[in-house]
C-alpha positions as CSV (number, residue, x, y, z in Angstrom):
1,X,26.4,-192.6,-41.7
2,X,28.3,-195.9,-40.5
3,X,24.6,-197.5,-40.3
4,X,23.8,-196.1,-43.6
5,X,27.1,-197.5,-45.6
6,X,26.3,-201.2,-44.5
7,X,23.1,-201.9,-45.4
8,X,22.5,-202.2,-49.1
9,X,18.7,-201.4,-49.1
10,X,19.4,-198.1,-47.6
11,X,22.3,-197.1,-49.9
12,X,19.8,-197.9,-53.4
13,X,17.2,-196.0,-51.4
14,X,19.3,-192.9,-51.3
15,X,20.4,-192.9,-54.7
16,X,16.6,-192.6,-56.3
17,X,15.7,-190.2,-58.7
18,X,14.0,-187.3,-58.2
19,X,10.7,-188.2,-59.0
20,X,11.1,-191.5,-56.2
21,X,12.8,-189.4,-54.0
22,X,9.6,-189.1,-51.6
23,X,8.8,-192.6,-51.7
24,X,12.3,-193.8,-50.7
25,X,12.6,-191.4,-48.0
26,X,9.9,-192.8,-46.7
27,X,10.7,-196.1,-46.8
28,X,13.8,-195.1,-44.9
29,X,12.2,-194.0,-42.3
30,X,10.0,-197.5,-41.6
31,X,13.3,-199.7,-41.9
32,X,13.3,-202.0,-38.9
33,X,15.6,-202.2,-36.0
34,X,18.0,-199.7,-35.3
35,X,18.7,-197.8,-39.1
36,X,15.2,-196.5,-38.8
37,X,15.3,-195.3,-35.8
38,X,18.0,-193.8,-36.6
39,X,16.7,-192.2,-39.4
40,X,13.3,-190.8,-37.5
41,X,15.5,-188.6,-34.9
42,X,17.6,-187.6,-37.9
43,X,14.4,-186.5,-39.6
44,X,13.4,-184.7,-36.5
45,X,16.7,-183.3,-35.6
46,X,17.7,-181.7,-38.9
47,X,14.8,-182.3,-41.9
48,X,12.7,-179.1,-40.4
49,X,15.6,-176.7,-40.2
50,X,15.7,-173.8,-42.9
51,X,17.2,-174.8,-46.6
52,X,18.1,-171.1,-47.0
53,X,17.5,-167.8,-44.9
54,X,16.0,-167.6,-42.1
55,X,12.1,-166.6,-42.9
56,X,9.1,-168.6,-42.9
57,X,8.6,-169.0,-46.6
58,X,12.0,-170.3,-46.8
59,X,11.3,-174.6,-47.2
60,X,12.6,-176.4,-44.9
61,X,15.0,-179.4,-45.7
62,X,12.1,-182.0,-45.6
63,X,10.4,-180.2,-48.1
64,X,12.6,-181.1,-50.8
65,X,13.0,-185.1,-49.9
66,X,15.1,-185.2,-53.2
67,X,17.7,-182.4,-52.2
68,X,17.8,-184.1,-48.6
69,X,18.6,-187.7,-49.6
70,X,21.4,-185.7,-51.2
71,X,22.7,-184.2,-47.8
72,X,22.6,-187.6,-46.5
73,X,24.6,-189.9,-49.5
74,X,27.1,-187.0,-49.5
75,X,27.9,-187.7,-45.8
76,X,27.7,-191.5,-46.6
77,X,30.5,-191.0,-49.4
78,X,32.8,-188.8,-47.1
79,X,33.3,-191.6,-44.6
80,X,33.8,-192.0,-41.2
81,X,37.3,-189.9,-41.3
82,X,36.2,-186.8,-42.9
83,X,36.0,-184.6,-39.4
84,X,39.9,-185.9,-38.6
85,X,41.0,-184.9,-42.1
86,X,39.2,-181.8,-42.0
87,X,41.0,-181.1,-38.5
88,X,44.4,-182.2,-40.1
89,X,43.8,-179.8,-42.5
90,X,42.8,-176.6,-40.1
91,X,46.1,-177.8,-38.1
92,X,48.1,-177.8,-40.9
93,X,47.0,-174.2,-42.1
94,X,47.7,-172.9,-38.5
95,X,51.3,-174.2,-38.0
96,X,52.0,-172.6,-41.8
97,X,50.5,-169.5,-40.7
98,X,52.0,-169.5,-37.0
99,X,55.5,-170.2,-38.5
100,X,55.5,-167.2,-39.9
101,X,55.3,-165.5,-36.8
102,X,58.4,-165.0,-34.2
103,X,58.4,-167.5,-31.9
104,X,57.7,-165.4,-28.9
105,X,54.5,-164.6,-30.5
106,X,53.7,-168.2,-30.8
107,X,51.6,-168.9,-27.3
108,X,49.4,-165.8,-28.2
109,X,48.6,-166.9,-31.5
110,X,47.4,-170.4,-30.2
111,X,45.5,-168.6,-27.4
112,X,43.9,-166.2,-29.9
113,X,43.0,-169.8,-32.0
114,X,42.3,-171.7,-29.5
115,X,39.4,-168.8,-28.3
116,X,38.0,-167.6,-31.9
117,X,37.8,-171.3,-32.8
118,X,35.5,-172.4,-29.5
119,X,33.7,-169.2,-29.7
120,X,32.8,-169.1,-33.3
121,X,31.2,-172.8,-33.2
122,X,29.5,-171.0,-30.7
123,X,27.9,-168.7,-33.0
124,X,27.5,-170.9,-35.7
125,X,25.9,-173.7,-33.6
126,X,23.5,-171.2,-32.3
127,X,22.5,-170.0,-35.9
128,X,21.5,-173.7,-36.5
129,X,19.9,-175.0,-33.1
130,X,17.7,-171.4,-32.8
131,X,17.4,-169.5,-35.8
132,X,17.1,-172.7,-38.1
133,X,15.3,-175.2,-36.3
134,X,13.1,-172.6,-34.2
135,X,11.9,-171.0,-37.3
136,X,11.5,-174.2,-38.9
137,X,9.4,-175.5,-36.4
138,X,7.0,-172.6,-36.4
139,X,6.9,-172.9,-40.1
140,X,5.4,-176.5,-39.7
141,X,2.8,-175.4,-37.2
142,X,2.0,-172.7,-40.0
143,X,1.9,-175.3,-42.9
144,X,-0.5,-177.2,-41.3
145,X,-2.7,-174.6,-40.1
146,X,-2.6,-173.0,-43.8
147,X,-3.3,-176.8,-45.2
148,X,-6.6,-176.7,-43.0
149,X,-7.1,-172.8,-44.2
150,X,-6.8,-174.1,-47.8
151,X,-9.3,-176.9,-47.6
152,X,-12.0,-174.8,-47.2
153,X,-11.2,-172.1,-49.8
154,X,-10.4,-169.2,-47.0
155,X,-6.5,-169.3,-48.3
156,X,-5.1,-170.3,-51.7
157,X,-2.0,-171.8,-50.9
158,X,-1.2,-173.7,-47.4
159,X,2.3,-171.4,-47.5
160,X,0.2,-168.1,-48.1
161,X,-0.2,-168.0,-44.0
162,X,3.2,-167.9,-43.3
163,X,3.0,-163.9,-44.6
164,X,-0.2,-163.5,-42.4
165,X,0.5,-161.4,-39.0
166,X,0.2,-163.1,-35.8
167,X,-3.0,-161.7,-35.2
168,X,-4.2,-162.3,-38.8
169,X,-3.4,-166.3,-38.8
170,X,-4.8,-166.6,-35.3
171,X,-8.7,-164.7,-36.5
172,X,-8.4,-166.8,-39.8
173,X,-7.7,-170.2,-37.9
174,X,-10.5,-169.4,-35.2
175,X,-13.2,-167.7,-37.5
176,X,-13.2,-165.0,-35.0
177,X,-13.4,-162.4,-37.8
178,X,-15.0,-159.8,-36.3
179,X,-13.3,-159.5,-33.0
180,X,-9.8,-158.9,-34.4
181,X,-8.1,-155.3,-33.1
182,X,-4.7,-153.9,-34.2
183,X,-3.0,-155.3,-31.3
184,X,-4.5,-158.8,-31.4
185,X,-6.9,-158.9,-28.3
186,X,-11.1,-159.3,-28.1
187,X,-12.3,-155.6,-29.0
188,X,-15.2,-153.9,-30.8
189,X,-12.9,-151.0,-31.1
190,X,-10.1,-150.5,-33.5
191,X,-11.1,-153.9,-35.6
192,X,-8.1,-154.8,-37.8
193,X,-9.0,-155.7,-41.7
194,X,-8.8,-159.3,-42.2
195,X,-6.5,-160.2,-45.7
196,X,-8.3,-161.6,-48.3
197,X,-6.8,-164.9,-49.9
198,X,-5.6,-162.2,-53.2
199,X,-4.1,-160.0,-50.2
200,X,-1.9,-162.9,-49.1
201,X,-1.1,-164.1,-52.1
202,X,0.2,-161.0,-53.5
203,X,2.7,-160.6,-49.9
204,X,3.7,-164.2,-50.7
205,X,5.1,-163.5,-54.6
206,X,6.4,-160.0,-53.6
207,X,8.5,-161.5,-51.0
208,X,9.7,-164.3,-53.1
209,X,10.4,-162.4,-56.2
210,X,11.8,-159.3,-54.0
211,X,15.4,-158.4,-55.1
212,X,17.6,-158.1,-52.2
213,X,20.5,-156.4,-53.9
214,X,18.0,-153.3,-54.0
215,X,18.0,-153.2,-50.2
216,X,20.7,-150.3,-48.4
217,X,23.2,-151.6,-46.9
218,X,22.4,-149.9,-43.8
219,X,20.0,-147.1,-42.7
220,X,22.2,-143.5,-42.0
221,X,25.8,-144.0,-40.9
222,X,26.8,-147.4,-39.5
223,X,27.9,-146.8,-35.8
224,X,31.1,-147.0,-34.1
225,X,31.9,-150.9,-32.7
226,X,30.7,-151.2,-29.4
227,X,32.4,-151.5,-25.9
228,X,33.6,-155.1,-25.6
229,X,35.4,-154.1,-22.1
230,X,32.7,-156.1,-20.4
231,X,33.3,-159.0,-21.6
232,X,35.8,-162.2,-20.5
233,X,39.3,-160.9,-22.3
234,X,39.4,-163.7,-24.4
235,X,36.0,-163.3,-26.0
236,X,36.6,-159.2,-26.3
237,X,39.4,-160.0,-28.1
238,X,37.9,-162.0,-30.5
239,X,34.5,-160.0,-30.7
240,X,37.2,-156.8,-31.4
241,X,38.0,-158.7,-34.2
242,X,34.8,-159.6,-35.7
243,X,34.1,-156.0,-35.7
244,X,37.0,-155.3,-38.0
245,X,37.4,-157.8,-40.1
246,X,34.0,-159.0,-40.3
247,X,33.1,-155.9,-41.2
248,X,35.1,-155.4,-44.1
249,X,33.5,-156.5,-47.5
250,X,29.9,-155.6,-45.9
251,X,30.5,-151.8,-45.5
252,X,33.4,-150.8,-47.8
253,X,32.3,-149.1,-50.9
254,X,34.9,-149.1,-53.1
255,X,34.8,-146.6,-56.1
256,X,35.7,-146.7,-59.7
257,X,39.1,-144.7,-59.0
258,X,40.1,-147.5,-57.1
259,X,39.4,-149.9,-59.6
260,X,43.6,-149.8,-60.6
261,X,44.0,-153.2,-62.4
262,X,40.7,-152.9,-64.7
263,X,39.1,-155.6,-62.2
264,X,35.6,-153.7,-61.2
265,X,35.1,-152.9,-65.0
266,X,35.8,-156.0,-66.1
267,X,32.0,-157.9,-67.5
268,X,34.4,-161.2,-66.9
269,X,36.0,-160.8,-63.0
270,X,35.8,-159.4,-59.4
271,X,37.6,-158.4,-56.8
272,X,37.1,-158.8,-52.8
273,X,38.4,-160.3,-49.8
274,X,40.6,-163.7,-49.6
275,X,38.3,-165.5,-46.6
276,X,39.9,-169.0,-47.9
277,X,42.9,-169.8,-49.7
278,X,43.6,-171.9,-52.6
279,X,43.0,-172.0,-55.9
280,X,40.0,-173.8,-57.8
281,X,38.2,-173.9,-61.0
282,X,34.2,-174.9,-61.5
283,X,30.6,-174.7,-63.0
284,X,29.1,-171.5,-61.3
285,X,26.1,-172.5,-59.2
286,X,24.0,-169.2,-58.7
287,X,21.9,-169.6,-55.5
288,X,19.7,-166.3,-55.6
289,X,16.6,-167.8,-54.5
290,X,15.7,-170.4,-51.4
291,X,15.0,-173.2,-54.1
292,X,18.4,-173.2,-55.6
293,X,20.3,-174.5,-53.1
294,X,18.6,-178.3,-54.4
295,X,21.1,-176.9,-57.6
296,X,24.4,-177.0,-56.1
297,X,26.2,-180.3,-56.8
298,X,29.6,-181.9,-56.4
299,X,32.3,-179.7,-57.7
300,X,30.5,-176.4,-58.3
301,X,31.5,-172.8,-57.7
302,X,28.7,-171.3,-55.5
303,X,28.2,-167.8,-55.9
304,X,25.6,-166.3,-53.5
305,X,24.6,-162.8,-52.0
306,X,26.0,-164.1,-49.0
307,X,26.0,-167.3,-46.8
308,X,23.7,-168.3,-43.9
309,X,24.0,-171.3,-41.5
310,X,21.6,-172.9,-43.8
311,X,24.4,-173.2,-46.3
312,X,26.3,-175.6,-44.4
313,X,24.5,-179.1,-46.2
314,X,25.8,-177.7,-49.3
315,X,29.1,-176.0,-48.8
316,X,30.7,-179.6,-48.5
317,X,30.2,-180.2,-52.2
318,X,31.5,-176.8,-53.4
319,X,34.6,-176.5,-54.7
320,X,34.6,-173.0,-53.9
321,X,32.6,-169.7,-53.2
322,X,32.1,-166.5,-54.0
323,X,29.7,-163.9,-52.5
324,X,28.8,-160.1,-52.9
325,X,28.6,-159.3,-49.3
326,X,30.9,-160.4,-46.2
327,X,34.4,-160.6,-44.8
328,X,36.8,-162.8,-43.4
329,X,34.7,-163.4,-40.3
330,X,31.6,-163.8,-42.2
331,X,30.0,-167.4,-42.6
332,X,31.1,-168.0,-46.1
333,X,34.7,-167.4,-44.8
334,X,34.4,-169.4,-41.5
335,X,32.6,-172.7,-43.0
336,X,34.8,-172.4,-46.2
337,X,38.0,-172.5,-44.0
338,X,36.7,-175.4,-42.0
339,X,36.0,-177.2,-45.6
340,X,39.4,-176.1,-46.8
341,X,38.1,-174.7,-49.9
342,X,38.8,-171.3,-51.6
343,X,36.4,-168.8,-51.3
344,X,36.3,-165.3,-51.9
345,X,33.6,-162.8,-50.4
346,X,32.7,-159.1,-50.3
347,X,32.3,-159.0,-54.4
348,X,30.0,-156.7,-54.5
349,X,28.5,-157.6,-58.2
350,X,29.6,-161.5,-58.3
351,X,25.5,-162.6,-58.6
352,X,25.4,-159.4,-61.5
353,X,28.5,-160.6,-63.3
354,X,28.5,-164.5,-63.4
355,X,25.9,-166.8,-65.2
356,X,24.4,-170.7,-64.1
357,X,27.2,-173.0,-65.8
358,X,30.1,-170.3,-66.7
359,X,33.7,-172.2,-65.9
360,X,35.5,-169.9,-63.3
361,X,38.7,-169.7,-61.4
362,X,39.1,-168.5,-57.9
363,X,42.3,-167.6,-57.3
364,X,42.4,-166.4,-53.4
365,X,46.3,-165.3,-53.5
366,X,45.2,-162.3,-55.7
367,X,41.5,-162.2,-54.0
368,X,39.7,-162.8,-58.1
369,X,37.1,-164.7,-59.4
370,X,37.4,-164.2,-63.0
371,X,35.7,-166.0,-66.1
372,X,37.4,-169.2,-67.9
373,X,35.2,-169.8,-70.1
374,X,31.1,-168.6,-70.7
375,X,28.4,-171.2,-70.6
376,X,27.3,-171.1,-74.5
């Protein structure tokens, strides 16, 4: 970022238009000396991590060289002191929280900080260096064996393989058609039916356009936590409380008689669980699909199903969130804290009840998200 904010050529580059955006990306990348080199490993490092969940038809950051210019200005604009004032901020909350506490319980609360804060980056960290960036990776390999597939008419669409099996993209890259079995090895037994390009196709739009909101919530009754005895105390601890807290917002269903101040029936608010606090108003931002998280901009209120590590390039423009599912030890809640914006999660209907461009305020003292004024 510090290379970035002294050189003039690279700043206009980054603040292209859309239509440019691939052409000044790539000039980036070819400055000499050190700022393109620079720009290569960043390219390598983070453009083929997931822009969304955590499947292989979900783009990767690359893909949208527009949307990851973007990422990069924003950290440009933040400045060099961002991660201090971000910790000033996180130490500031805890001291307001911790005086609130006797003071012989002070040493435990730091300890119990101290551990969910190191373990949690842990998670998160993971999320983005395996999940993201493995699946990314895979999902280039795929690209460019569905490019080949696509120049000579086998597939449709380059991205139509990344819905193929294992054992279907491997017989459709070799042309080894007829040997294919059900469990992927050489056999004239048991041959498994190769997809035609309509076959693939037809998996690719159904998972796209699939609804997730129509998916249970869990399959029979959730189980018990598990034993966290094993573990170093320090980890148990905080793992005991992911399976509280965490859980709460993702399993709660909460009813109609429980609905006392009118919230749940109200067309214009909800109700759920105060992961950040604050108070904020903004342009709702819905980001139901993969593609629109290129939407969010500065200032908006995001409101989501819920929040992967894929969110992260975004969340630092928000002004706030809101999501259906989660709880205060979900990764809406955990980012949003570390961004110090307001956020409330476990909704339940948020995506149902709130339209692209409606004015909302989050309010997380009384855990709403209610309506200002409609988007005409």
């Amino acid at each position: 970022y510090s290379l970035l904010s002294k050189s003039e050529k690279a700043l206009e580059l980054l603040t292209v238009d859309e239509v440019s955006a691939k052409w000044a990306l790539d000039c980036l990348l070819h400055l000499p000396d050190r700022l393109g080199t620079v720009m290569r490993e960043v390219v390598l490092k983070y453009g083929w991590r997931l822009a969304g969940g955590y499947d292989l038809i979900v783009p990767c950051l690359i893909e949208s060289p527009y949307f990851f210019l973007n990422s990069i200005l924003q950290g440009v604009k933040e400045g060099p002191d961002a991660a201090a004032q971000g910790e000033a901020r996180a130490r500031k909350l805890a001291d307001e929280l911790k005086s609130k506490l006797p003071e012989d319980k002070h040493e435990e609360f730091e300890e119990i900080l101290d551990v969910g804060r190191r373990f949690f980056r842990l998670r998160d960290e993971r999320g983005l260096c395996t999940d993201l960036s493995g699946v990314g990776l895979c999902r280039r390999g795929i690209l460019e064996g569905g490019r080949r597939l696509a120049e000579q008419g086998i597939i449709y669409e380059a991205e139509h393989l990344c819905v193929a099996t294992k054992s279907e993209a491997v017989a459709l890259l070799r042309g080894d058609l007829n040997l294919l079995s059900s469990d992927g090895t050489a056999s004239s037994v048991s041959t498994l039916e190769i997809p035609t390009p309509r076959e693939l196709e037809r998996r690719y739009r159904y998972i796209k356009t699939a609804d997730p909101s129509l998916i249970p919530r869990a399959l029979g009754t959730p189980p018990p936590p598990p034993d966290f005895s094993a573990l170093p105390a320090g980890i148990a601890r905080t793992m005991g409380a992911f399976a509280t807290a965490g859980l709460r917002g993702v399993w709660d269903e909460r009813t109609d008689d429980e609905d006392e101040d009118g919230i749940r029936s109200s067309p214009d608010a909800v109700k759920g669980v105060p992961a950040s606090m604050g108070i904020t108003e903004g342009p709702v931002c819905l980001v139901l699909e993969d593609d629109d998280l290129q939407k969010v901009k500065k200032g908006d209120i995001v409101v989501t199903y819920s929040c992967s590590a894929s969110f992260n390039i975004v969340l630092a423009l928000c002004a706030g969130v809101c999501t259906d599912y989660g709880g205060m030890l979900s990764h809406a809640a955990i980012v949003s804290r570390e961004y110090g914006i307001p956020a409330v999660v476990g909704t339940q209907n948020a995506t149902a009840k709130f339209k692209d461009g409606d004015i909302v305020r989050i309010d997380s003292s009384s855990a709403t998200v209610r309506v200002v004024r409609r988007k005409e």
